[in-house]
C-alpha positions in Angstrom: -48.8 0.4 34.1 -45.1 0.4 32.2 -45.6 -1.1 28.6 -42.2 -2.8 27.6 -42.5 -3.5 23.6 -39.5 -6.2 22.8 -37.8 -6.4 19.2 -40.5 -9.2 18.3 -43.1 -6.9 18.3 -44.7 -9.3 21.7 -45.5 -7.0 24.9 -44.5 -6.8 28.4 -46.6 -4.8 31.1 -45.1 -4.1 34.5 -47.3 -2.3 37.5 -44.5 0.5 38.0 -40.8 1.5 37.0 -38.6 -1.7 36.1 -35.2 -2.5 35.1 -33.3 -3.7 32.1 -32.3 -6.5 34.4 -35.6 -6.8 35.6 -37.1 -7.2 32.3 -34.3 -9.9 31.1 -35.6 -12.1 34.2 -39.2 -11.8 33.2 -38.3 -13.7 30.1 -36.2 -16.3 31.1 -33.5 -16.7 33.7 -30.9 -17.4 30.9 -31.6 -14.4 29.4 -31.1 -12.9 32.6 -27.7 -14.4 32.9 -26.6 -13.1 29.3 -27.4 -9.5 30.0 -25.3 -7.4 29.3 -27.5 -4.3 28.7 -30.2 -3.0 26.8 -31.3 -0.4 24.1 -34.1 1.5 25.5 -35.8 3.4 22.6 -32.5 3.0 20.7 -30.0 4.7 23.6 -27.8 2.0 25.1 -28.1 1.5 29.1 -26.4 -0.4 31.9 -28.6 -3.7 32.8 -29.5 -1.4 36.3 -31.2 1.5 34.6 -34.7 1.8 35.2 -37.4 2.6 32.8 -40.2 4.8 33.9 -42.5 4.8 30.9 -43.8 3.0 28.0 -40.7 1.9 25.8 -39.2 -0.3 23.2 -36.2 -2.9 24.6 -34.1 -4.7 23.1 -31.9 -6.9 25.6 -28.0 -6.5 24.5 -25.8 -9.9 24.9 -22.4 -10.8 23.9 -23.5 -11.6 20.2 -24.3 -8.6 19.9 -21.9 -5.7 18.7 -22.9 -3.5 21.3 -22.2 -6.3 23.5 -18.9 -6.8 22.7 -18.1 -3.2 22.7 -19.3 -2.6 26.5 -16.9 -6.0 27.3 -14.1 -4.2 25.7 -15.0 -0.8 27.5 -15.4 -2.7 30.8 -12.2 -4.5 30.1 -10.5 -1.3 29.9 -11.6 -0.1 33.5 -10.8 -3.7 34.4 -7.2 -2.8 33.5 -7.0 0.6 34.7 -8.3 -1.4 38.1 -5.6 -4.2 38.4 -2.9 -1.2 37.7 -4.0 0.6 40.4 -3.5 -1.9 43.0 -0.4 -3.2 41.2 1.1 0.2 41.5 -0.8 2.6 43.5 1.4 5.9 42.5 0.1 5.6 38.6 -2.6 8.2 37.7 -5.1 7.1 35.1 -5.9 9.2 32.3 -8.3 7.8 29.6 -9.1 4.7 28.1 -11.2 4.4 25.5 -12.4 0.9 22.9 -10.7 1.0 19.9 -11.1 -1.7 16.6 -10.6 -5.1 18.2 -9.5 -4.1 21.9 -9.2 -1.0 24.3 -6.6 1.0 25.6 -6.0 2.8 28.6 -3.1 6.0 29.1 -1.0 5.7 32.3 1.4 8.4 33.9 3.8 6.8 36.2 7.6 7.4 37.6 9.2 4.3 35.1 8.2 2.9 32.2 6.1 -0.5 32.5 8.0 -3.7 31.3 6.9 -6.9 29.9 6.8 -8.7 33.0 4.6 -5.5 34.3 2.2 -6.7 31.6 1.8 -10.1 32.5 1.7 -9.4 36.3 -1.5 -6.3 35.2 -3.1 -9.2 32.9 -2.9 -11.7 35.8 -4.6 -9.3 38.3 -7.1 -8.8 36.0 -7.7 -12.4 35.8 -8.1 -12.5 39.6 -10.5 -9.2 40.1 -13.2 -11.1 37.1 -13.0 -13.9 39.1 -14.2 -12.0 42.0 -17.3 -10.8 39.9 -17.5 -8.0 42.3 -20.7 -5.6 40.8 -20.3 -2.7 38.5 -22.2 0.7 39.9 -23.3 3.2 38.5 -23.5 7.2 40.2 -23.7 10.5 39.5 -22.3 13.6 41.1 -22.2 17.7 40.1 -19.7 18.2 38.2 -17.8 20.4 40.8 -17.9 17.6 43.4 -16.8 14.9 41.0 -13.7 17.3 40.5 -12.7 17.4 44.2 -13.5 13.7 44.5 -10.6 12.5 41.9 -8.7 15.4 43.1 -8.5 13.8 46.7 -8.1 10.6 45.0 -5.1 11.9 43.3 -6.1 11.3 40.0 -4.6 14.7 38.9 -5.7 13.9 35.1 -9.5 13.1 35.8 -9.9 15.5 38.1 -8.3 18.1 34.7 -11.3 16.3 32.6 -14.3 16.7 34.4 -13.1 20.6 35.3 -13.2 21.2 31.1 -17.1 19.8 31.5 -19.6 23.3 31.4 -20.4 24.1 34.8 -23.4 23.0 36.1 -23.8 19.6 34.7 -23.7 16.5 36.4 -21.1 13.3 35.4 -21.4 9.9 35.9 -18.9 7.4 37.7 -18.6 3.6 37.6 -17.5 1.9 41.0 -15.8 -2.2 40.8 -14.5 -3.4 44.1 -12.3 -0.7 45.2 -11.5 1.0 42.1 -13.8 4.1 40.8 -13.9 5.8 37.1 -15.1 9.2 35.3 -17.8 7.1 32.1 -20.4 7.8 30.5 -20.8 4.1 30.4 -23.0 2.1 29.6 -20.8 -1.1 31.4 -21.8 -4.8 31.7 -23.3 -6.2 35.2 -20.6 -7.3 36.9 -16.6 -8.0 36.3 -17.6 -11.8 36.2 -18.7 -10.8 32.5 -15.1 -10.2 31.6 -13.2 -13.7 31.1 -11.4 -13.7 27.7 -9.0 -11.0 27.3 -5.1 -10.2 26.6 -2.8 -7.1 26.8 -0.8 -6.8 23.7 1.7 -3.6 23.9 2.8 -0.5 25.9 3.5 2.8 23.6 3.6 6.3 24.1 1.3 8.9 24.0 0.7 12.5 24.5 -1.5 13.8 27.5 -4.9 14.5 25.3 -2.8 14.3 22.1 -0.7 17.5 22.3 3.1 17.0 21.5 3.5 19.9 24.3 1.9 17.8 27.1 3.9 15.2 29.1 4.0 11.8 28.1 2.3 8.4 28.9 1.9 5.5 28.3 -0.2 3.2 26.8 -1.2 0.2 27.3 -3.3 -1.6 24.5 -5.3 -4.9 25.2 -8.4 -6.4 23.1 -11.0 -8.4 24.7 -13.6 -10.9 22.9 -16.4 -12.9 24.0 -15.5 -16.4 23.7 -12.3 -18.1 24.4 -12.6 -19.2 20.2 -12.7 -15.5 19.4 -10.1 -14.4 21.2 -8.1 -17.7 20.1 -8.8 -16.6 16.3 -7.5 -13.0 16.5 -4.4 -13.8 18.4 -3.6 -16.0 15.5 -4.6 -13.8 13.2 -2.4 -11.8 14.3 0.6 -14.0 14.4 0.0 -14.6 10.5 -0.2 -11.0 10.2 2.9 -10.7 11.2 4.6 -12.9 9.5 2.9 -10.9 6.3 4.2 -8.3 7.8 4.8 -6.1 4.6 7.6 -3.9 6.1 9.3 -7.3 6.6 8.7 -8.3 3.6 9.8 -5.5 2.2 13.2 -6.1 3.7 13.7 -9.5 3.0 12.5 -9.2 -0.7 14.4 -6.0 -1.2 11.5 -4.4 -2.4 11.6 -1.0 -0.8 13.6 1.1 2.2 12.3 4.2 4.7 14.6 6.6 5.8 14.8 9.0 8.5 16.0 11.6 5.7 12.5 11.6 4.4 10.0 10.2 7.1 7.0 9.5 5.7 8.1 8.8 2.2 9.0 5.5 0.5 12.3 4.6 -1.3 11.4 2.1 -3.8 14.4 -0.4 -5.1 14.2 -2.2 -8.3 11.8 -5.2 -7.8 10.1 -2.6 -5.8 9.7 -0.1 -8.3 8.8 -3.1 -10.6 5.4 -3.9 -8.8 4.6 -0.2 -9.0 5.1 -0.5 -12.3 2.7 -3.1 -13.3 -0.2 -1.8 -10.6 0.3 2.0 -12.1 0.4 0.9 -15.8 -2.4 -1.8 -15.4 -4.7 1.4 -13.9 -3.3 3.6 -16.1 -5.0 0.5 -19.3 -8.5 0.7 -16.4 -8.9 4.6 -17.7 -7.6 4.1 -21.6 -10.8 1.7 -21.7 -13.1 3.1 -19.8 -13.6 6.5 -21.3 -10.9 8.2 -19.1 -9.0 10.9 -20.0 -5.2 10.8 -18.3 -4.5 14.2 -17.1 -1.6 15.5 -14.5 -1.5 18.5 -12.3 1.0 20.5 -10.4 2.0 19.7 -6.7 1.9 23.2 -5.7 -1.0 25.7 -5.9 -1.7 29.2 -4.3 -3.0 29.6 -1.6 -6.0 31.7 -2.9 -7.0 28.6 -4.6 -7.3 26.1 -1.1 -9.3 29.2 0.9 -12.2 28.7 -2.3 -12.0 25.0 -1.8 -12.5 25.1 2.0 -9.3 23.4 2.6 -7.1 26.1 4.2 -9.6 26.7 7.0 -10.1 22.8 7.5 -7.4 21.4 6.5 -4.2 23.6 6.7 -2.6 21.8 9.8 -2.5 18.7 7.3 -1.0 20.4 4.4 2.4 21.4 3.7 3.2 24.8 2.7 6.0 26.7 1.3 6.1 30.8 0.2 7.7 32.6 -2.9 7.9 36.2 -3.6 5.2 36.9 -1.1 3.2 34.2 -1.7 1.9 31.3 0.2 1.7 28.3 -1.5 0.8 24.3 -0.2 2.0 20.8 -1.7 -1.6 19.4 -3.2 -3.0 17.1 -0.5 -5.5 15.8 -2.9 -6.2 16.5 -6.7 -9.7 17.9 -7.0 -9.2 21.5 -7.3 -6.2 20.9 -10.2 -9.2 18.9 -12.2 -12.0 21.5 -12.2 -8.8 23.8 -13.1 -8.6 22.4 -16.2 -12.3 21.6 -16.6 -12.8 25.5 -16.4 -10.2 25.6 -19.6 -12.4 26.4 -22.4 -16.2 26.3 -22.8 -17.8 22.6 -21.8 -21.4 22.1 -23.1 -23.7 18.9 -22.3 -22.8 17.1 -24.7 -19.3 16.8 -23.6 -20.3 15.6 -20.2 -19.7 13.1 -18.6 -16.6 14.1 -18.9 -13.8 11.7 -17.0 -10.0 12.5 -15.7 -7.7 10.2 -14.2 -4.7 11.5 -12.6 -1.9 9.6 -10.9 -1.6 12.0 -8.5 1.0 12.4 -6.0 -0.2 14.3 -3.1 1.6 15.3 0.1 -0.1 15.3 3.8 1.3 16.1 7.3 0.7 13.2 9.1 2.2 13.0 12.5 5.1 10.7 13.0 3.6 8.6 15.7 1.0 7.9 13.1 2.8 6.5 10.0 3.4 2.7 9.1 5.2 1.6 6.5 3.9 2.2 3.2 0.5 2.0 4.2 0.4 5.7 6.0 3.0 7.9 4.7 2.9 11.8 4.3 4.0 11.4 0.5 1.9 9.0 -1.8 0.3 8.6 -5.3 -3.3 8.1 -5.3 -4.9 6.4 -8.3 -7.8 9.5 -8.6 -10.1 10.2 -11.0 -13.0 13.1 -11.6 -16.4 12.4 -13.0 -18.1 15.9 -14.5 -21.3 14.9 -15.2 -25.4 16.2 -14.9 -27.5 15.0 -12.2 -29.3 12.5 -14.3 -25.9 11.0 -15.3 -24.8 9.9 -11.6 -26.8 6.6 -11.8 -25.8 5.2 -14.7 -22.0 6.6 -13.9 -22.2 4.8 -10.7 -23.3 1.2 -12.2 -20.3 1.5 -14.3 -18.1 2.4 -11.6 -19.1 -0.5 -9.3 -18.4 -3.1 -12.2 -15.7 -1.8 -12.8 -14.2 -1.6 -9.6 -15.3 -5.2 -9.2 -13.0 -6.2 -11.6 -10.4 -4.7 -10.9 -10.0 -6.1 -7.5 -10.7 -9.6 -8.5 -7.4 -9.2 -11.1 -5.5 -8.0 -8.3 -6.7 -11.3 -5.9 -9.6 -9.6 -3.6 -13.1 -11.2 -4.4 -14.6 -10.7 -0.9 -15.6 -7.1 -0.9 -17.9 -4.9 1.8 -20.0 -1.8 0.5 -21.2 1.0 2.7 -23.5 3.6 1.7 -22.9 6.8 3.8 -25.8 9.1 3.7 -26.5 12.9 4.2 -24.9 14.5 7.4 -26.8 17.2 9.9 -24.7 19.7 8.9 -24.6 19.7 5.0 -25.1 22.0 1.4 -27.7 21.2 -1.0 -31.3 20.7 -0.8 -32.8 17.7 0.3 -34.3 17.2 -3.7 -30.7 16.9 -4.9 -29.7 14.5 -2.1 -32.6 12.2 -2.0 -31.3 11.9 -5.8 -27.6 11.2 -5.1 -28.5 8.7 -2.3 -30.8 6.8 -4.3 -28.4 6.7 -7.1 -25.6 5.2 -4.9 -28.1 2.7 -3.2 -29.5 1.7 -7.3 -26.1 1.8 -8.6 -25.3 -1.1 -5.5 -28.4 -3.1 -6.2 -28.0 -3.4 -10.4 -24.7 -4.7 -9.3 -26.1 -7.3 -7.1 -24.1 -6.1 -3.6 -25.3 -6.7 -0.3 -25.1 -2.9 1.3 -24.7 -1.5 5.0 -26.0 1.9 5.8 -24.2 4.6 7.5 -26.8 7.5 8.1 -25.1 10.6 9.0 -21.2 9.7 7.7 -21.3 11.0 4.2 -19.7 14.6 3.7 -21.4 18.2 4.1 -21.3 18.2 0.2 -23.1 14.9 -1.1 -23.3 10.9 -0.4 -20.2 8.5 -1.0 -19.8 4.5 -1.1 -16.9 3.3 0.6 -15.5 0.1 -0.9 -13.8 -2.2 1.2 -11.5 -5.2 0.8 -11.3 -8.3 3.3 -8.1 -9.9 2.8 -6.9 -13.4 2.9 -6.5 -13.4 7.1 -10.1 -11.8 7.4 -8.9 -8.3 7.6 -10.5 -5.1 6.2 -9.3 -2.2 4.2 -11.2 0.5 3.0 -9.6 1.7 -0.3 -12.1 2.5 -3.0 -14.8 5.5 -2.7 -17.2 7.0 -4.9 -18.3 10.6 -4.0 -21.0 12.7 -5.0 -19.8 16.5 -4.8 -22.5 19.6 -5.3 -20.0 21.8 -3.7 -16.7 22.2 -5.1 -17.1 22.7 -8.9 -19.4 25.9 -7.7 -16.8 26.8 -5.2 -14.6 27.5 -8.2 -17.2 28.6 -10.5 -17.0 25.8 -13.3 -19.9 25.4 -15.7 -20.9 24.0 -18.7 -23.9 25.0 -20.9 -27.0 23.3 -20.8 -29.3 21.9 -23.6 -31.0 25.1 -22.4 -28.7 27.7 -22.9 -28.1 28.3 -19.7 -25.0 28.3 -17.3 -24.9 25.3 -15.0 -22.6 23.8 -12.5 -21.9 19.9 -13.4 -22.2 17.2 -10.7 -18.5 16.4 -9.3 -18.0 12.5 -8.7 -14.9 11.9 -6.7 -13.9 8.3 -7.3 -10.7 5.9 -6.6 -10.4 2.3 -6.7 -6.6 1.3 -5.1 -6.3 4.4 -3.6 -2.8 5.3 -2.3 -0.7 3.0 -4.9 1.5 2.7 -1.4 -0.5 1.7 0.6 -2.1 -0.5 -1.7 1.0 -2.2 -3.0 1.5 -2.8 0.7 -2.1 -4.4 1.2 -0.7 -6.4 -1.7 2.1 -7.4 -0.1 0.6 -8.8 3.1 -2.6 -10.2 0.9 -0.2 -12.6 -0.8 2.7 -13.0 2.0 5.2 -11.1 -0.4 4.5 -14.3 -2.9 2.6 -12.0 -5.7 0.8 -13.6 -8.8 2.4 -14.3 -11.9 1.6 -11.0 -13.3 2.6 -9.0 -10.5 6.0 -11.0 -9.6 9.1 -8.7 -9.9 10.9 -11.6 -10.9 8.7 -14.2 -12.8 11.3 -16.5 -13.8 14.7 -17.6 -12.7 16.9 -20.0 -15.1 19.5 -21.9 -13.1 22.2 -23.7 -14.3 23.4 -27.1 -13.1 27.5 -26.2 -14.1 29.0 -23.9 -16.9 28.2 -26.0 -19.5 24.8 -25.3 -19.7 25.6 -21.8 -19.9 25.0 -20.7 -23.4 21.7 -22.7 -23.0 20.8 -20.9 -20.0 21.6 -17.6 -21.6 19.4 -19.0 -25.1 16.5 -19.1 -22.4 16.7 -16.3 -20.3 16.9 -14.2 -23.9 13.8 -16.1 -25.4 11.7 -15.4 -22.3 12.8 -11.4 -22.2 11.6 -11.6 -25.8 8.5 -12.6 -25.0 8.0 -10.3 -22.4 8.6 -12.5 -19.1 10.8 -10.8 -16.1 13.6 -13.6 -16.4 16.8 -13.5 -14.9 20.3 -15.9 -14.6 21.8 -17.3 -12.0 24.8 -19.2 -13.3 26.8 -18.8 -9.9 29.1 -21.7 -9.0 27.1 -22.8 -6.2 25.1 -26.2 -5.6 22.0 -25.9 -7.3 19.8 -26.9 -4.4 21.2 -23.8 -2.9 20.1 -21.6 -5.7 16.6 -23.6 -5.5 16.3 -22.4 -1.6 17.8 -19.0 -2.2 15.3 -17.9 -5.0 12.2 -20.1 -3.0 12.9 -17.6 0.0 12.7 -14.9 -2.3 9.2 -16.1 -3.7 9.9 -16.2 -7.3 7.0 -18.0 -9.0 9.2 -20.3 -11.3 12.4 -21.7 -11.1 13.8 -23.3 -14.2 16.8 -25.7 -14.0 18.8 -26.7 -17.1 21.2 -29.3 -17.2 22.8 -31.6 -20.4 19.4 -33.6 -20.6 17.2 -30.7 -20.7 20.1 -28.7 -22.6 20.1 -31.5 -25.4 16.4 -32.0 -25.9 15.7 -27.7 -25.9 14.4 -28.3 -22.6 13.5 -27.5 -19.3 12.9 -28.5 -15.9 10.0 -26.3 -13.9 10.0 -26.0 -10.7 6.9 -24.0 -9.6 6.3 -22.0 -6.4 5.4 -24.2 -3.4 6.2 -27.2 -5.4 9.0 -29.9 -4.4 8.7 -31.3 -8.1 10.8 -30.6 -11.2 8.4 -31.1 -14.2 10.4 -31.8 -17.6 9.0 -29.9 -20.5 9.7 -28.1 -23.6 10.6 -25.0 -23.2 8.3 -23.6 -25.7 5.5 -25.4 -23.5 6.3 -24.0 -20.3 6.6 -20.3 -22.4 2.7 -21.1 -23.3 1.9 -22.0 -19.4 3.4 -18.6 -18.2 2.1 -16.8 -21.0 -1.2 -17.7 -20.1 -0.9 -17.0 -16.6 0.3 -13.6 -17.1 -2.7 -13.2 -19.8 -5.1 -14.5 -16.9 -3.9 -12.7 -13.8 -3.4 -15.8 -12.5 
């Protein structure tokens, strides 16, 4: 007798071995239908694998996430499927699920063209419809190799040879098409109805810029026609938030193939750096901060203490001078703890806090930057926390308000936390990370945040929260962190003196709230659809005039609001002024102010607001009240 123990806690008992599927059908033939696959003592299976002992299950559907995930893997056999009949000479490579979709990498004679897409996305329609059965088998590995390699399939048959010898691999049959997986898969291809492929780029064979080329083609797959419905117009309003656009037609800042990687920032750019940079740089003047700066290069010596040039050399950037190898910082830690280690620090100085706007270099590969938000050159907002064990609590409750804060004055009020907790591989004894986790978890709860788990993702040297912004179309971006760090202040031998006496190592806490100011000011850009707050606005205020006359008077106003601190500018062109209206609309200046005799004689004038068709009439001493308060407000 099999005992099957469902999520409920209620039991099932079955005379001998029985099936996911089987199982399903025991409850309820629409549970049956909805199968997708199951979680047998947490592993997830195909619907068709058979259970042989006592077991917990858990029935996987299409609301769950593991559900959608096997669609979206299934979908990207699917696609390699319809290719293959569509154009029998292509070899298939890999094709794994990615966020929101799949992809799979092709090698064929020409490259694929739009009307290749939609004639791959209609034969995919028709092999669903077929709902032909998904099966599972397993071959040795050698035989697997010689059975793609008769196939053709030059690129499988190079996969499976780089498995150890010996060991067996599994394979995944649909109609007349067969694929190298580990699976699991859904039931059938009948399971697979609401899909759409979006784009064909290149990639490297397994990633190496020395290996051929292929290409890619990138679909994502949901599981209701609603879902699918929602993203694809997500994604047209993404694009029209598009913040390289944007960045364009605002004239806000340029990339250049002189400097890939690296951002050239233009006035009203430079501007909106400004005001994010100097409003952080306020963040660590009142919150016991202590603004410190680095330099960009460091010796070598230093990088092989921290662990970086053995992990992270092919990411750095290094030059050499009179025999010595230096690298462009990639990240600001080891210059902190540099200057930590100047002088002697006793307890009673800790915690001790530096902020740095740091600008750090990394070597990101070219087919992996985007805009401002992944460039090899950026500024990160960081900031080092020295502090004693018993200090990381209560440093961590303040750094959670704080953050909070912050992102709400910048727009975001819908934020995710994560908690990610201690790795296999790791430093530190489990006494010193029981502490550190709990006092990530306390520091989340005193602030009244709703928490996700993620056992096994924090680094080898202590916990970290990940803080994570949802932005006005429902996407997410991770920007903030808070690290806990037993390793690298010993690495480089800084200490402080306890209450004892005695020599100690302080506590490291890594922490960041924007991030990258790039990619942050880009995040920015797109939250807002290039039409940024009050505060933020390059250009807060543009005074018009109607016809020379009310020149002087236009100039009176532009002065009064420069004096009071507002980004005004003039635009006395001889044009209509309903063409200056729609010129300065497009460029998303928050207020438009238009002065003609009336509003010239009565010290006037007339406010047109952003979004708004209506010219309001007041003084202008009343409108510099409204726009001062706004600013104030972060409105």
């Amino acid at each position: 007798m099999i005992h099957i123990t469902l999520p409920d806690g209620s039991r099932r008992d079955f005379e001998g071995p029985v099936s996911v599927a089987e199982v399903a059908a025991s409850i309820g033939t629409g549970l049956a239908k909805a199968a997708l696959g199951g979680r047998v003592d947490g592993t997830l299976v195909d619907t068709s694998f058979r259970i042989e002992q006592d077991a917990r299950l858990a029935i996987v559907t299409d609301k769950d996430a593991d559900g959608l995930e096997m669609i979206r893997h299934s979908t990207a056999h699917l696609l390699a499927y319809a290719v293959k009949q569509l154009f029998p000479e292509a070899q298939v490579t890999i094709g794994p699920v990615v966020e929101n979709g799949f992809y799979y990498d092709f090698a064929y004679k020409r490259p694929f063209t739009p009307e290749d897409l939609a004639a791959i996305e209609q034969r995919m329609t028709e092999l669903a419809r077929k709902d032909e059965p998904v099966v599972r088998r397993v071959l040795p590995r050698d035989e697997a190799v010689q059975h793609f390699v008769a196939m053709g399939e030059h690129y499988k048959a190079e996969i499976i040879g780089s498995i150890p010898a010996g060991q067996d691999v599994s394979l995944y049959r649909e109609g007349g098409f067969e694929d190298l997986c580990r699976g699991p898969h859904v039931p059938s291809t009948g399971k697979l109805k609401h899909f759409k492929l979006m784009k064909v780029a290149g990639a490297y064979w397994r990633g190496d810029q020395a290996n051929e080329q292929l290409q890619r083609i990138y679909g994502t797959a949901w599981a209701s026609k609603d879902e699918l419905q929602g993203y694809l117009r997500m994604l047209e309003e993404a694009e029209k938030r598009d913040h390289r656009k944007l960045g364009r037609e605002l004239d806000l800042f340029h990339l250049d193939e002189h400097s890939p990687g690296t951002v050239f920032w233009h006035p009203k750019g430079w501007t909106v750096w400004q005001d994010v940079e100097q409003y952080m740089r306020r963040v660590y003047r009142d919150n016991g901060y202590l603004e410190v700066k680095g330099p960009q290069i460091l010796d070598r010596a230093l990088w092989e203490k921290t662990g970086h040039w053995d992990k992270y050399r092919d990411a750095m950037f290094t030059t050499e001078s009179e025999k010595r190898d230096y690298a462009l910082k990639p990240m600001n830690c080891p210059g902190h703890i540099l200057i930590f280690k100047q002088g002697i620090k006793s307890y009673r100085d800790l915690p001790l806090r530096y902020g740095e706007f740091g600008q750090c270099h990394r070597n990101e590969p070219t087919g992996g930057l985007h805009g401002i938000m992944r460039v090899r050159g950026f500024t990160q907002d960081d900031g080092h926390i020295f502090c004693t064990e018993d200090m990381i609590l209560p440093e961590c409750v303040a750094y959670t308000a704080l953050l909070q804060k912050v992102y709400a004055d910048f727009g975001f009020k819908d934020i995710i936390y994560k908690v990610a907790t201690r790795p296999a591989a790791r430093i530190g004894s489990d006494e010193i990370w029981d502490k550190a986790e709990t006092a990530l978890i306390e520091s989340l709860k005193a602030a009244g945040c709703t928490y996700e788990i993620a056992p096994g993702d924090g680094a080898f040297y202590g916990p970290k929260i990940e803080y994570t912004l949802k932005d006005a179309i429902g996407r997410q971006w991770q920007c903030g962190t808070m690290q806990v760090d037993f390793s690298m202040a010993e690495r480089l031998d800084a200490v402080y003196v306890a209450e004892t006496g005695e020599r100690r190592h302080p506590v490291m806490l890594h922490r960041a709230i924007v991030g990258s100011l790039e990619r942050f000011i880009g995040i920015l850009i797109e939250q807002h659809a290039g039409a940024m707050p009050v505060w933020l606005a390059p250009v807060q205020v543009v005074v018009a005039g109607i016809t020379d006359a009310q020149a002087d008077y236009a100039r009176e106003v532009v002065k009064s609001l420069q004096k009071q601190g507002v980004r005004a500018s003039l635009d006395l062109r001889n044009e209509k002024i309903n063409y200056k209206i729609r010129e300065h609309s497009m460029q998303k200046v928050p207020f438009i102010l238009v002065v003609g005799d009336k509003e010239k004689a009565r010290g006037a004038v007339a406010v047109r607001a952003r979004g708004s068709q209506e010219l309001a009439v007041m003084p202008l001493s009343d409108f510099q009240l409204k726009i001062g308060q706004q600013i104030t407000d972060k409105a």
